[in-house]
N, C-alpha and C positions, 0 to 999 in steps of 0.2 A: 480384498484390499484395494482394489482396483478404485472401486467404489464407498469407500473410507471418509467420513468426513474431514472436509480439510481443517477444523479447529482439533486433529486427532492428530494428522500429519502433517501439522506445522504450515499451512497453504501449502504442499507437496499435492497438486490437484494429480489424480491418476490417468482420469480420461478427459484429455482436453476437446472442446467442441471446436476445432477448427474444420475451418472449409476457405477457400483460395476466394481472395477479396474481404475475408473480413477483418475490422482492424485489431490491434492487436497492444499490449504493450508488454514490453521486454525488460524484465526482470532481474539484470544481472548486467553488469560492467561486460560489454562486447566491445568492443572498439571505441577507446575514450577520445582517444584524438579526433574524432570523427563524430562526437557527441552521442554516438552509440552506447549509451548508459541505462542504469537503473531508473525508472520507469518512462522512458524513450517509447515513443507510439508510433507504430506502422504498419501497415496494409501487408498482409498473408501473399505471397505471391506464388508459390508453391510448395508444395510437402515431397519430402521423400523418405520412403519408409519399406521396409521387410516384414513378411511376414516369418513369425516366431513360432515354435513348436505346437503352439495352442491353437494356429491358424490368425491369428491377433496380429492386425497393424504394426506393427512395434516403428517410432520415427526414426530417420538417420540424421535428418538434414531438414530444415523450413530454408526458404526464399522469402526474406524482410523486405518489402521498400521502405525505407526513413530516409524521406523527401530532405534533402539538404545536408546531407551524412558526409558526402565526400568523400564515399567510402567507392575505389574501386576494386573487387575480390577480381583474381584473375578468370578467365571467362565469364562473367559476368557484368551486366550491365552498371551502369555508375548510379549511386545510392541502393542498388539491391547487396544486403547482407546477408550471409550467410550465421545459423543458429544451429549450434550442434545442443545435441541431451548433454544434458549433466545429473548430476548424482545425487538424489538428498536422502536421507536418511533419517528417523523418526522412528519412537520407541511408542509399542504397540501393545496394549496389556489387553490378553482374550478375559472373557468373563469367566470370573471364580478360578483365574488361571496364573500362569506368568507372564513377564513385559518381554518381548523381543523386538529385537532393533531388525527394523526392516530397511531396506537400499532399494532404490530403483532410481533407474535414470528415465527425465523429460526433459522436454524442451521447458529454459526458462522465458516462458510466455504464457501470460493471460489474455482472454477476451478483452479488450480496452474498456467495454462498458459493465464488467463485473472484475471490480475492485476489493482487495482486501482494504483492510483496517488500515494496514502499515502503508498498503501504496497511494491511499485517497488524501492522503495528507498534502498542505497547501493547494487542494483544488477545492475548487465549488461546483456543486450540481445545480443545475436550474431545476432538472426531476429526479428522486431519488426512492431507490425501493431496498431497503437496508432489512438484512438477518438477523436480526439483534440475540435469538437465540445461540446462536453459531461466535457469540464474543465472547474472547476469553476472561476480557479483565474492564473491568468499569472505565478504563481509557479507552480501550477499543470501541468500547459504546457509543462514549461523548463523541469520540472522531466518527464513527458510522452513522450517529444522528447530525451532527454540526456540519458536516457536507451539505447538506440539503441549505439552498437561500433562506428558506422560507417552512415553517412546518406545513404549512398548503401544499407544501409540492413533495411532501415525504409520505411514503407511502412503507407499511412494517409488513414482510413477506408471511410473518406465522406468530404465534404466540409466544411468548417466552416469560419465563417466570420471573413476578414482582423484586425476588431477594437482587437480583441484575443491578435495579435500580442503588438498592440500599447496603451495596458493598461496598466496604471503604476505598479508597483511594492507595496509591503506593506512598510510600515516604518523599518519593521523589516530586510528584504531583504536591502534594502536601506541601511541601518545602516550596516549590513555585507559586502556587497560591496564595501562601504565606508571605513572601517575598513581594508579589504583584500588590496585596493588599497593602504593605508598606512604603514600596513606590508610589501609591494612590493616594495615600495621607501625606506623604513627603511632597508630590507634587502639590496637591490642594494647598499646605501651608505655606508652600513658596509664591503659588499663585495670590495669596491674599496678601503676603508682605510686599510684593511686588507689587501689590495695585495700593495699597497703601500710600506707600515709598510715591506714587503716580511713575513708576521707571515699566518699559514695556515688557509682557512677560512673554518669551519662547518657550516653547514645551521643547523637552527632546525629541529630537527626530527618530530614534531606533530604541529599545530596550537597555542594549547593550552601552549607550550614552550613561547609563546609570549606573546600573550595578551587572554584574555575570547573573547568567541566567541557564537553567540546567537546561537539556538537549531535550527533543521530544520522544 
């Protein structure tokens, strides 16, 4: 289980590859006042961990820096954070068998430069090497490919099968497309009355100038 792909267990990654210095991003509301939030980026400063019956690492504690946090933990230096495990839990079906709900706790932190789906959202990669087999749903695709600036600069780690492509969308996707393709004609027709009229035309500034627009 340890070893589990994470499109199984939910990004519940089992064995995380950390080492002291490399960076990191944290996963989970730590200290909000402090801007210590979900996907916050900071440098590994130390690990602390016990070893568990199987002879196996098991973590207690990471040591965060997030430069600019504000964060002072008592004996610790100022922006070093303190990151306990937490608990996730994910349902697990053996082959030709039954689902069981498996728990374990980790630290909620990724490698900074291996992003899921959910976390790579409003960034841009200059270089990108994206899973595409390992996506659950034809969103998570558009967002593992649309990171990348450039398709020059995207790089696909493994094969993954055509049908990926040619699955349909959710209702919710659908409805925003829907919606955006309507905004796009309603602008166009106002921009041509407007220049008509000779009066000067402003586009909206935000989406939401317009109409509601569903969440991502």
């Amino acid at each position: 289980m340890l070893r589990a792909q994470s499109n199984i267990t939910n990004d519940a990654i089992g064995m995380l590859p950390l080492v002291p210095g490399i960076k990191v991003m944290i996963t989970d509301n730590v200290a909000i006042r402090g801007r210590v939030a979900n996907d916050c980026e900071g440098i590994l400063q130390e690990i602390k961990y016990e070893i568990n019956d199987y002879g196996e690492q098991q973590t207690v504690c990471a040591y965060i820096q997030v430069p600019g946090a504000n964060v002072q933990a008592p004996g610790l230096s100022r922006d070093i954070v303190p990151i306990l495990p937490e608990c996730d839990t994910f349902s697990y079906k053996v082959a030709g068998g039954s689902n069981y709900n498996i728990s374990r706790s980790q630290l909620p932190l990724v490698p900074a430069y291996a992003y899921t789906a959910n976390k790579i959202q409003d960034q841009s990669l200059q270089h990108a090497l994206v899973d595409l087999k390992s996506a659950c749903s034809a969103q998570a695709l558009y967002v593992m490919i649309s990171r990348a600036v450039s398709l020059e600069n995207l790089a696909v780690l493994r094969w993954f099968p055509a049908t990926y492509l040619n699955c349909r969308l959710s209702e919710a996707y659908r409805n925003e497309f829907d919606r955006l393709k309507m905004l796009d004609a309603c602008t166009t027709a106002e921009y041509k009355v407007r220049k008509w009229k000779g009066s000067p035309y402003h586009p909206p500034k935000t989406r939401t100038d317009v109409a509601p627009h569903v969440n991502d």
